[in-house]
C-alpha positions in Angstrom: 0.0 0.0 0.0 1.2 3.6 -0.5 0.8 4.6 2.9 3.3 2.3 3.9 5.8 2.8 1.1 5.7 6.6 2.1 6.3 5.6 6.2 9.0 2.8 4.9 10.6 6.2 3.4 10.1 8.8 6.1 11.2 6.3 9.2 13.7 3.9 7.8 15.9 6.1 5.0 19.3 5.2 6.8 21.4 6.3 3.7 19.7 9.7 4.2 21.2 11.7 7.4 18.4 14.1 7.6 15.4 11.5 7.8 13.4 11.1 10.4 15.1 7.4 11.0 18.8 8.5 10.9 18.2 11.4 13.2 16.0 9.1 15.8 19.3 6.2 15.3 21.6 9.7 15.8 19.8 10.3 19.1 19.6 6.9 20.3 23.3 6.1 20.4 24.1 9.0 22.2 23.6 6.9 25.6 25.8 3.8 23.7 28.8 6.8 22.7 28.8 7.6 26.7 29.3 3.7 27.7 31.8 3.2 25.2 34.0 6.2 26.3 33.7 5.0 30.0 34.9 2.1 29.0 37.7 3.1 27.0 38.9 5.6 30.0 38.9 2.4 32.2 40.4 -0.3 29.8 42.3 2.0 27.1 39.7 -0.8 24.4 36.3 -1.4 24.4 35.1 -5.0 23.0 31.7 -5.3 22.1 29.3 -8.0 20.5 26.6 -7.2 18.6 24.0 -9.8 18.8 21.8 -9.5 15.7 23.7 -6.5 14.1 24.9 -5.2 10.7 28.4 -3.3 10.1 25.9 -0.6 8.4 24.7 0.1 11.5 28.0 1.4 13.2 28.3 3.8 10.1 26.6 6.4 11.8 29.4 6.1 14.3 32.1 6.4 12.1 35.3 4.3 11.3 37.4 7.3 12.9 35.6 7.2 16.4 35.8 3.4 16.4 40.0 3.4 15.6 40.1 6.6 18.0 38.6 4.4 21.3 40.0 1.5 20.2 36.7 -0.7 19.5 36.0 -4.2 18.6 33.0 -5.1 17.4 32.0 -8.8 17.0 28.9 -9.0 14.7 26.6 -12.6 15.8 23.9 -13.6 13.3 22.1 -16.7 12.5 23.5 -19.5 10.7 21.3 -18.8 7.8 23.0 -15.5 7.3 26.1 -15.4 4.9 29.2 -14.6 6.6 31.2 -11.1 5.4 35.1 -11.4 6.0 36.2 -10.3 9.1 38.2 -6.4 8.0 39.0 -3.4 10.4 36.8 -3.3 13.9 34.5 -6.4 12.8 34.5 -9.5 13.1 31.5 -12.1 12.3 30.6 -15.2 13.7 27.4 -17.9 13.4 25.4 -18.3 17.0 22.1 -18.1 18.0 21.7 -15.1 19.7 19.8 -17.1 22.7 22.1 -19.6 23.1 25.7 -18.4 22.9 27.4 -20.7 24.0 30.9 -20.1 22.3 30.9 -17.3 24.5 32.7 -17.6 28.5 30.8 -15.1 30.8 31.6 -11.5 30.6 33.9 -11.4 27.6 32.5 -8.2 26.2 32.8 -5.0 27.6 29.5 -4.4 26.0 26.6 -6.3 24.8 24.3 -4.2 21.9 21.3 -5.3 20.4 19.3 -3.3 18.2 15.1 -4.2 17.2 16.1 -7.4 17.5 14.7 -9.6 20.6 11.3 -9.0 18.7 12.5 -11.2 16.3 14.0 -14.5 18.7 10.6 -16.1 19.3 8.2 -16.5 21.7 8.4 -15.5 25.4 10.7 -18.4 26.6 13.2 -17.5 24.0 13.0 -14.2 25.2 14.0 -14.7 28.3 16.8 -16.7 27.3 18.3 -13.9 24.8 18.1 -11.6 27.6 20.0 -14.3 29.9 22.5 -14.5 27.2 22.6 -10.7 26.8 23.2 -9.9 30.1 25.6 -13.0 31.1 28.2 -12.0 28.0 28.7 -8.9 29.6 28.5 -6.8 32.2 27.4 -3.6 30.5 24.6 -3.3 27.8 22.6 -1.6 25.3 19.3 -3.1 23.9 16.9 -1.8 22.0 13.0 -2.6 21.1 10.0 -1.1 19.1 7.2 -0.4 21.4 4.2 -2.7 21.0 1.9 0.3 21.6 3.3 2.6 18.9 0.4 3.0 16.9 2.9 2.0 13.4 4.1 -1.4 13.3 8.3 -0.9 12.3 8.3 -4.2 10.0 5.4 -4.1 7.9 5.3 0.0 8.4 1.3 -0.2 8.8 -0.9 1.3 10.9 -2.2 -0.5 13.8 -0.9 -3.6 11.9 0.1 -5.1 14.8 -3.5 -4.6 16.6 -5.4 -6.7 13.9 -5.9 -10.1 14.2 -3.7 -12.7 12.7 -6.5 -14.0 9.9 -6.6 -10.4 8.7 -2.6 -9.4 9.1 -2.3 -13.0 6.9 -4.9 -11.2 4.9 -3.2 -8.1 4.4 0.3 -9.2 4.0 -0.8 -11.6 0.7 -2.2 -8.7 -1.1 0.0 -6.0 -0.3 3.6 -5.5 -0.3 3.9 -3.6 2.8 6.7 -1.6 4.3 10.1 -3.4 3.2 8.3 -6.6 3.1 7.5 -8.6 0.0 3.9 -9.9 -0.5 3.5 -13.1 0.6 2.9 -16.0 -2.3 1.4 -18.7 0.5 -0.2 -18.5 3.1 2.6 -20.6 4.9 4.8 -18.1 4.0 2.7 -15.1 5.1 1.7 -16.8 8.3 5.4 -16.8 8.7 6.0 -13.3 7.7 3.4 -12.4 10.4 4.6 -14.9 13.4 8.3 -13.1 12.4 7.8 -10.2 14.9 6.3 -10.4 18.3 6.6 -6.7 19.5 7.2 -5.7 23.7 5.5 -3.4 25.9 7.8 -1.3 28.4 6.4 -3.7 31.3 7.3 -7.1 28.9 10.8 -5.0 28.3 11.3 -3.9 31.8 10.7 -8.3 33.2 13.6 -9.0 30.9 15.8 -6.5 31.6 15.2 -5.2 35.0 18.7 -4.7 36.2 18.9 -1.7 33.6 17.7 1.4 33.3 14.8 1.6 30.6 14.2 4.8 28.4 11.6 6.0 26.3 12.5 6.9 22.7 9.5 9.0 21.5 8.5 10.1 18.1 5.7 12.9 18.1 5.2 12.5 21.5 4.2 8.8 21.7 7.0 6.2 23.2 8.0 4.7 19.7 10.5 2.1 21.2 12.7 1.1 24.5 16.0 1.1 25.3 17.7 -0.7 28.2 21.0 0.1 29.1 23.0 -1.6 32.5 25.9 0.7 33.0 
């Protein structure tokens, strides 16, 4: 639907500094900046793993702020994902993000996660991501969409996420909607749906409640979460 298209372009533009998305991601990584100069003024390095991340991501950071504090960042991703080499600050490794077990307790400085504990499963595997998260390391940075945003982030609809699952099946094998293909089964759409299983701040807060949670608003309504354990 055009509606969506037009949202897809006004929140999630990345490549464009001055859109919407770029200056919310802008804002949001301020509190991350502060965590990773702490730690670089205690360790003279900061090592991080990225559970679920892209290297695009840290290119609103810059290369030059990552060689100046001496980061590391290990990239984790599913085992379906093709591996990119390992060049500069990154590395990349296959795990599943709630279970990582190639990984002794605290050996990050700091754990990141970024709209991605949505995507782990139901609410056991939930609670084991955050378990993973927070075992890893000893400081963190996660962030979520808020289930009560009225715009769902994924399929960029509104009040997508309110409907019920016959009609988001529906909706999602006649429409192309957000940055989502339409669906060509309903397996696959069912799929599509079940992909995304957004938090509220009290869901958020069970899982991580030896952080602080913030509010990251958009026009005045919370828009997402962000828990950070300093």
């Amino acid at each position: 639907m055009a509606i969506a298209n037009k949202l897809t372009k006004w929140l999630t533009n990345y490549d464009n500094p001055k859109s919407i998305g770029s200056r919310l991601r802008s804002k949001r990584i301020a509190p991350l900046l502060r965590l990773i100069e702490s730690v670089f003024e205690e360790y003279g390095c900061v090592n991080i793993i990225d559970v679920g991340g892209t290297e695009t991501y840290w290119g609103i950071v810059g290369n030059k702020y990552l060689t100046d504090h001496n980061v590391t960042i290990k990239i984790v991703n599913l085992p379906i994902s093709k591996l990119p080499r390992d060049h500069g600050p990154f590395t990349f490794v296959h795990a599943d993000a709630c279970n990582l077990v190639g990984f002794d307790n605290d050996s990050f400085h700091i754990a990141h996660s970024n709209s991605v504990i949505e995507h782990v499963g139901d609410w056991d595997r939930m609670v084991k991501f955050s378990n993973e998260f927070k075992r890893v390391a000893r400081k963190y940075f996660v962030q979520t969409p808020n289930y009560w945003f009225p715009i769902e982030p994924h399929f960029m609809t509104p009040f997508f996420h309110w409907l019920p699952k016959p009609i988001c099946v529906w909706l999602v094998m006649k429409f192309s909607l957000g940055n989502c293909r339409k669906a060509t089964s309903v397996d696959e759409a069912v799929r599509m749906v079940e992909s995304s299983r957004l938090l509220s701040k009290k869901m958020f807060h069970e899982l991580f409640s030896d952080a602080d949670v913030r509010t990251e608003r958009l026009l005045l309504f919370p828009k997402s979460f962000i828990a950070i354990r300093k």
